[in-house]
ZADREN-420444 format. One line per field, with one value per residue (C-alpha): z, x, y; residue number from 1. Coordinates in nm, 4 decimals. Layout:
N
z: [Z/...]
x: [X/...]
y: [Y/...]
seq: [NUM/...]
END
This chain:
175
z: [18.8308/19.1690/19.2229/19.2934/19.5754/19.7596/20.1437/20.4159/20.7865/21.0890/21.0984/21.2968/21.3927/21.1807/20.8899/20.9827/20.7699/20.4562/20.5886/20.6317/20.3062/20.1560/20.4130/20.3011/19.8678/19.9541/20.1313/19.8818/19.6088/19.7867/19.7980/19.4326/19.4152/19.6671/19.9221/20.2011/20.5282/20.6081/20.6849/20.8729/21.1276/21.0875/21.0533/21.1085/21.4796/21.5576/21.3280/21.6271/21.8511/21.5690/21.5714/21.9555/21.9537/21.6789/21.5109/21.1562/20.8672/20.5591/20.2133/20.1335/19.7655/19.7912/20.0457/19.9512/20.1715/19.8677/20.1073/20.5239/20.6949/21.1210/21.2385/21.5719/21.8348/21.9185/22.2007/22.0591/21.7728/21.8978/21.8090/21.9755/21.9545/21.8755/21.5673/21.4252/21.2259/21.5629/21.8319/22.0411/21.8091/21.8322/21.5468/21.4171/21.2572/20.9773/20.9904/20.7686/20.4959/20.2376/19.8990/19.7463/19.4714/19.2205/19.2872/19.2444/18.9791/19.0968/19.2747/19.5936/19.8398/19.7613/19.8371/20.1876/20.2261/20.1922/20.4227/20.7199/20.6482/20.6888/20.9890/21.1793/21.1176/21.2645/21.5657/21.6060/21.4653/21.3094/21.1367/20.9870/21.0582/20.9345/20.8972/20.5827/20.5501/20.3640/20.1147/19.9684/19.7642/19.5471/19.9468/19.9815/19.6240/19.7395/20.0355/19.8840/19.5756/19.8674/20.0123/20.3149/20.3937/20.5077/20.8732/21.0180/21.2401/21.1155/21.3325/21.3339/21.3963/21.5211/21.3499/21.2825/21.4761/21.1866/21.0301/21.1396/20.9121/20.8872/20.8608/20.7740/20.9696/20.7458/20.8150/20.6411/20.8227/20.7831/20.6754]
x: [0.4762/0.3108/0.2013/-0.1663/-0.0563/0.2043/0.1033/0.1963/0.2624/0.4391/0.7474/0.8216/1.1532/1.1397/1.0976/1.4548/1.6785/1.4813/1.4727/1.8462/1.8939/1.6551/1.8349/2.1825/2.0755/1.9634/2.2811/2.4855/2.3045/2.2848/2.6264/2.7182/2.4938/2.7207/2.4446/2.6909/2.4338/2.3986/2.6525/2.6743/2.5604/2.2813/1.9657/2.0446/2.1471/1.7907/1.5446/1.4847/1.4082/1.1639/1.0243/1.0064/0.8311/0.6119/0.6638/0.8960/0.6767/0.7456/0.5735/0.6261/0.6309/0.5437/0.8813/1.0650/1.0439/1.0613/0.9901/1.0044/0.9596/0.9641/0.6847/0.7849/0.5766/0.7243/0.8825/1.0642/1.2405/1.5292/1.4487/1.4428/1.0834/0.9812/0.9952/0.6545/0.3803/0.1509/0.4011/0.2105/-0.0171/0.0039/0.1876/0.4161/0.7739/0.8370/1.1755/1.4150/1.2376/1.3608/1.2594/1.4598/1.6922/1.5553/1.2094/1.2565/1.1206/0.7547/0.5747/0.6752/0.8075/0.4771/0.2877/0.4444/0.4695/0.0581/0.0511/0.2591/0.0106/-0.2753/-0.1624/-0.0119/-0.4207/-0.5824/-0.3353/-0.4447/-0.1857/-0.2574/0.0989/0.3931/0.6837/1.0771/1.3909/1.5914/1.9648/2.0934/2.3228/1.9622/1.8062/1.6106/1.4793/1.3869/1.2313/1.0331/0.9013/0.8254/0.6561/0.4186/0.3323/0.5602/0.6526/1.0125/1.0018/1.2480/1.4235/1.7543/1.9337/2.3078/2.3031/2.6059/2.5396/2.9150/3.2562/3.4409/3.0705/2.8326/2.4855/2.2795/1.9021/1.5769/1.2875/0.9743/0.6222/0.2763/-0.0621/-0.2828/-0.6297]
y: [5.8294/5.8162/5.4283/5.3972/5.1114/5.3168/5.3105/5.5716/5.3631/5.4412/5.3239/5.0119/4.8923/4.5883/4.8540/4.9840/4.8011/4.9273/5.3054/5.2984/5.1567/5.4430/5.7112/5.6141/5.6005/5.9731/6.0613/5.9408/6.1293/6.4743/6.4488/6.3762/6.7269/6.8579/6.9196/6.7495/6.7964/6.3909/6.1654/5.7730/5.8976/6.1519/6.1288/5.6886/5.8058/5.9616/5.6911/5.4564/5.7600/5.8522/5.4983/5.4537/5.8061/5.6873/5.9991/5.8680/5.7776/5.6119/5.5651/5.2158/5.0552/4.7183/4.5918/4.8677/5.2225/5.4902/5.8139/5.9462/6.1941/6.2578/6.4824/6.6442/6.8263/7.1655/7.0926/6.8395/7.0769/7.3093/7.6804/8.0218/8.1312/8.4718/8.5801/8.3171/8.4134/8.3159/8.2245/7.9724/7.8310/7.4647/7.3432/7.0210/7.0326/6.8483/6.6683/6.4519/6.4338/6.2019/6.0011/5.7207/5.8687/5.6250/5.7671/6.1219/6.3334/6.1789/6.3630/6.1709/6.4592/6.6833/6.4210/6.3437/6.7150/6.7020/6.4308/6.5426/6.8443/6.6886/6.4135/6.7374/6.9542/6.6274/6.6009/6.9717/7.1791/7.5387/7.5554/7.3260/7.4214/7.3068/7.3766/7.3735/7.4512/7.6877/7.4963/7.3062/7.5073/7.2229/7.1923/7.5720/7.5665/7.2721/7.3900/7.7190/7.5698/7.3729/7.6957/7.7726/8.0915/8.1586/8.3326/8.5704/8.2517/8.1553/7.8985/7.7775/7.3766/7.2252/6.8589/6.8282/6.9149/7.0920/7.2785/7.5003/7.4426/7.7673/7.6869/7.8913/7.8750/7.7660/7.7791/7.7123/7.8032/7.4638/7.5158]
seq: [1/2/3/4/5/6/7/8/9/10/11/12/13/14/15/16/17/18/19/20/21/22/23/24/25/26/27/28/29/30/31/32/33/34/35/36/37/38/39/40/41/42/43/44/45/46/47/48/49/50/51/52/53/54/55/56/57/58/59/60/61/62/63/64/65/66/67/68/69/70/71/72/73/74/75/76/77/78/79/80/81/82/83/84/85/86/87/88/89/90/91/92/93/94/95/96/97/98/99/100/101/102/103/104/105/106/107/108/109/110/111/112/113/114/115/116/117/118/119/120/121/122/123/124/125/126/127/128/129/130/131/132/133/134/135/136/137/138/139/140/141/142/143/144/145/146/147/148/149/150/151/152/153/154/155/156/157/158/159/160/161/162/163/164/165/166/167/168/169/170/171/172/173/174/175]
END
């Protein structure tokens, strides 16, 4: 169950260590569920850009970081606009999102889902947007279940030499 003392922060690089750690325990385990979109490299190549860019939260229990997630400004996410609800309504992407594998099954990715909802409203966004690959579907259901809306953008993401990822644009209006 949901801890009454977990605490959402911005990330800081001395938090690093522990969101690797929490990073790598979720790689691992989408892979035993053969969801094989992370490796050594991604996302731990683009966390300190997060940090520096103050833009990577994490939801920390006690010293350990059970739960991230990067919210990016739009022009910081790679898409082909067009084919949004409301094209150029300012909005916020959510990004690598990610809960410890032992702390699944709690409630814990909702919850940061809510709050990179609400953080994104009072920076002045009208929409959340993502992208989910198509090989996730405990992901899609997710997302859906949270009330996004799956929009007519579907993007190919070259994250690896040998694979082409397809993803699904996502969006939720923020009220």
């Amino acid at each position: 169950m949901d801890d009454n003392n977990d605490i959402l922060l911005k990330a800081a690089f001395s938090d690093l260590d522990e969101i690797n750690r929490m990073f790598d325990d979720a790689t691992k385990e989408m892979d035993r569920n053969g969801i094989n979109i992370w490796n050594e490299y991604y996302p731990r190549e683009v966390l300190p850009e997060d940090i520096e860019k103050e833009r990577l939260y994490i939801l920390r229990r006690g010293e350990r970081v059970i739960g991230a997630f990067a919210l990016l400004n739009d022009e910081d996410e790679e898409y082909e606009p067009g084919t949004w609800e409301v094209d150029d309504a300012p909005c916020k992407f959510l990004n690598r999102l990610a809960v410890d594998p032992a702390c699944q099954r709690q409630g814990i990715a909702k919850r940061l889902i809510a709050d990179a909802c609400r953080i994104a409203k009072e920076e002045g966004a009208e929409y959340m947007r993502l992208f989910v690959v198509d090989c996730n579907p405990p992901a899609i259901s997710l997302y859906e279940k949270t009330g996004f809306s799956r929009s007519p953008i579907i993007k190919e993401d070259h994250l690896y030499e040998d694979r082409i990822l397809i993803e699904f644009g996502y969006e939720k209006k923020l009220s």
